[in-house]
N, C-alpha and C positions, 0 to 999 in steps of 0.2 A: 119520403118527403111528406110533410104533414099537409102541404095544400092538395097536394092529389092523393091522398088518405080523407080528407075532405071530403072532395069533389069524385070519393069513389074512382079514378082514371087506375090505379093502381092494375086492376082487374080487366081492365079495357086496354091496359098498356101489351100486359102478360095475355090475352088473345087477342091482340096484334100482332104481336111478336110469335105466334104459332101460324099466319096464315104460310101460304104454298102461294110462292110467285110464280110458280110453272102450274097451266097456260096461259093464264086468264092476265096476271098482271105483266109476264113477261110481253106477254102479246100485245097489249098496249105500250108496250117500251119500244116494240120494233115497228111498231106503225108511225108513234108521233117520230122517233128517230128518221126513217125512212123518209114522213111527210118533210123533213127540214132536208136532207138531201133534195128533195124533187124544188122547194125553194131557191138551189142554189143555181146562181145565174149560167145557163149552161149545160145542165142535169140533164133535163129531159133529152137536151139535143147530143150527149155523150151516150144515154140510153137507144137511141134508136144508130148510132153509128158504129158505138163498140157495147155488147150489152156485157161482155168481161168486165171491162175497165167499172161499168157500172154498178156491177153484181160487186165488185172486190168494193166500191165506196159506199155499198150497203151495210157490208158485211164490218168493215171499219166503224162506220155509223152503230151499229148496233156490239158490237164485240170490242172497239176500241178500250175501252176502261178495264176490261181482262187482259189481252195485249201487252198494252203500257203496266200492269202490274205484275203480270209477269217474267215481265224485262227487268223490270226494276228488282226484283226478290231473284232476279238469275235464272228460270225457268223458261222451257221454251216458248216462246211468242203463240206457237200454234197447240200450246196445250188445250184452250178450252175449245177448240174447232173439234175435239174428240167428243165433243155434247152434239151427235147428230141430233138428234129431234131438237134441239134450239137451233141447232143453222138450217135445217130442213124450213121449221118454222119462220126463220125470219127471209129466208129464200125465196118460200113463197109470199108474204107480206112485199117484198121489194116485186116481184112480178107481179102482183095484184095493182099494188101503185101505181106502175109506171106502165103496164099492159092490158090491164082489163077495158074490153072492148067498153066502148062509151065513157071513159073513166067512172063509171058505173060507183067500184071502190073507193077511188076518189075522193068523189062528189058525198058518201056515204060516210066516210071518219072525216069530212072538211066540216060536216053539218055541225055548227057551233056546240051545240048541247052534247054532241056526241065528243066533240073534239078537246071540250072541258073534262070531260069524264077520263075518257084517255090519258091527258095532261095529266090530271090528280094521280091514278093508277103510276105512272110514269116517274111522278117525285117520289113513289110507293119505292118503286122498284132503287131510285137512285139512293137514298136514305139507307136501303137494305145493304147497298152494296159498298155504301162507305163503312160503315160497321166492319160487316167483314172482310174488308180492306185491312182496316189496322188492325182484327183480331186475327187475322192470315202475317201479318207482317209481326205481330207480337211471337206469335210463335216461334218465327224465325231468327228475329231480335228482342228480346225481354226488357231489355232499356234502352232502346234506339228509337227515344221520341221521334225526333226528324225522322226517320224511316216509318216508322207507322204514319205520321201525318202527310206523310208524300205519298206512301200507297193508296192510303184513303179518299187523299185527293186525285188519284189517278185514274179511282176506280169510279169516283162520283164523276167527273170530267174528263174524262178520257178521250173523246173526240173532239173536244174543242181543243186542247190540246196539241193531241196532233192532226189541227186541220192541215196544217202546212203540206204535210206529207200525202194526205187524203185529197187538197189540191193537185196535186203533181200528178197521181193516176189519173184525174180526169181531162191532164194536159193545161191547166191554170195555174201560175205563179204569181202568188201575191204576199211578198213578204211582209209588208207593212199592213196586214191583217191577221197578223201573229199573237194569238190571244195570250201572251205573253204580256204584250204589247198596252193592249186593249181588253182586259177580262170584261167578259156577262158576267149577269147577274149567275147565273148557273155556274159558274168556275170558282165566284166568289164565294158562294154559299160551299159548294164544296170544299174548300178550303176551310172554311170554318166549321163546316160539319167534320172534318177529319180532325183536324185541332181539339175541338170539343169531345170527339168519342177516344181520342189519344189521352187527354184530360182523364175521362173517365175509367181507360182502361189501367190507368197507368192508377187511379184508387184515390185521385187528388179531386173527385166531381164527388158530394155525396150523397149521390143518385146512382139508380138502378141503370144495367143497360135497357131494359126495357122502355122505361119511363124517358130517356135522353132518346131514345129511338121516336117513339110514338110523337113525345113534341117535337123534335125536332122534322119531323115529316110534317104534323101540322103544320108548322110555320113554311115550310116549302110547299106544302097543298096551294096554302091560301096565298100567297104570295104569287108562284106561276098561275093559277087559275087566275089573278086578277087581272094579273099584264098580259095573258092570251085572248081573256074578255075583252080588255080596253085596248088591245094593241098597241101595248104601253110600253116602252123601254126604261121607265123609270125603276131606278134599283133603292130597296129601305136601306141598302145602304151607304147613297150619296150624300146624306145630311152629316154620317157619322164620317164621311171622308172632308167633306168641305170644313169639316170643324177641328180635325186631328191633321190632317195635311198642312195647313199655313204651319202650325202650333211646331209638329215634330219633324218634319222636310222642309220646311218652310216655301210654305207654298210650290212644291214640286209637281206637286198634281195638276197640270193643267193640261186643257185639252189640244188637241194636234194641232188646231189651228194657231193654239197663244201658244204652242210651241213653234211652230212654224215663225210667230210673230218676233218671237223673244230670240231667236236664233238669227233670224234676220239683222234684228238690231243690235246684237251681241259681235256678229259677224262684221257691221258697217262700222263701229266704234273701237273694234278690239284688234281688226286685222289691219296694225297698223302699217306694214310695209304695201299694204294696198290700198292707203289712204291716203300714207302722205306727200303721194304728187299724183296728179293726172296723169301724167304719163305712164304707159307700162313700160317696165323693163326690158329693154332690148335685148334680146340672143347676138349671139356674139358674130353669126352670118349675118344679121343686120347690119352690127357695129362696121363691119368687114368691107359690106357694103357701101355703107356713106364714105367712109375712108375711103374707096374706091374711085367714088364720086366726085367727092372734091377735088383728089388731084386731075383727075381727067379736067375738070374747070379750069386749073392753073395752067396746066399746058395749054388748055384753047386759048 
């Protein structure tokens, strides 16, 4: 690409693309992951009750997006748990979380500037592993778009995913919290990072893997770093939904509440055998009964 033959990035893509995520960036994958378990309502107090149940939604947290793609490609679920030094590693990362005296650790990756660096390292590691998502599933399939961009995305978002299931170990059922349902900002982007490395592998992007790597983590860098600065839940991608949703769904996209709203009033206008009399329908032990009634009257 001649802007980044420009901008010299060419050179800076290709020793990007040579770094070692094992320890240093996978490490920071298993801390911010782990930090977002210990957020969830309930965590700590499943850690000091069952610390099993806890350890298994660590290890989810951290390994789910291997899991889920190698379900999906027909391999066994517990292939990558054969990488001791990464479950050793993130084993202890979850004990340091949830057990170090004074939450000492804690308090120590919570510290913002520490906690930004982490993030960045963290969309390092997710970027790396959409790539070799769909070039793991190319292999397997050489024209099965759809299959390279579901692995891709499985391997970028894999625990959001299957939070459902990752619930249920720690005894919470919330199905209407089904990021199916409800995508982040994280599920979305992976979704579009698999799409776009599926693009490229597939020789229809005419870009290097390197260089689609390198920006595209950029733009994931600077994006979570913003919203974990500002405590932002704003997605760059809601402007490009509010403008293409009316247009090609026609207005399908709306949120729970103006679903709730629109249901409500769909329900009060449309169900018309329960509109149109006040009275409800009697069961036929009712009917049985007035009948009963009345003659007992006649006789008296």
């Amino acid at each position: 690409m001649d802007v980044l033959a420009v901008l010299n990035l060419s050179d800076i893509a290709v020793y990007f693309s040579k770094l070692t995520m094992f320890p240093l960036f996978d490490l920071a994958y298993y801390i911010v992951s782990i930090l977002y378990l210990k957020y969830e309502p309930g965590a700590v107090d499943v850690s000091r009750r069952n610390p099993i149940a806890s350890w298994l939604c660590a290890m989810l947290y951290c390994f789910a997006s291997y899991i889920m793609a190698d379900v999906l490609l027909g391999e066994s679920p517990l292939h990558y748990f054969n990488n001791t030094s990464h479950v050793l590693l993130a084993s202890a990362v979850w004990y340091l979380i949830f057990y170090c005296p004074l939450n000492l650790f804690y308090k120590c990756v919570t510290f913002m500037p520490v906690k930004l660096a982490l993030t960045a390292m963290k969309e390092v590691v997710r970027v790396r592993k959409i790539s070799v998502g769909v070039i793991h599933a190319h292999h397997a399939y050489h024209h099965g778009w759809i299959i390279m961009a579901l692995v891709g995305w499985a391997k970028g978002a894999g625990v959001a995913l299957i939070s459902n299931f990752e619930q249920l170990i720690r005894g919470v059922w919330k199905p209407e919290t089904n990021e199916f349902l409800n995508m982040s900002f994280p599920t979305k982007a992976s979704l579009l990072g698999a799409v776009i490395f599926t693009l490229q592998q597939a020789r229809w992007l005419p870009i290097s893997k390197n260089n689609v790597v390198f920006l595209f983590t950029i733009f994931m860098i600077v994006t979570k770093v913003f919203m974990t600065a500002t405590h932002s839940h704003w997605s760059p991608f809601a402007p490009i939904e509010a403008f293409i949703c009316p247009i090609v769904f026609r207005n399908t996209c709306v949120t729970s509440d103006d679903h709730d709203r629109v249901y409500s009033r769909d329900n009060t206008h449309s169900c018309s055998p329960c509109n149109l009399s006040p009275y409800t329908a009697k069961t036929k032990e009712e009917l049985n009964e007035g009948t009963r009634k009345k003659k007992c009257k006649k006789t008296e």
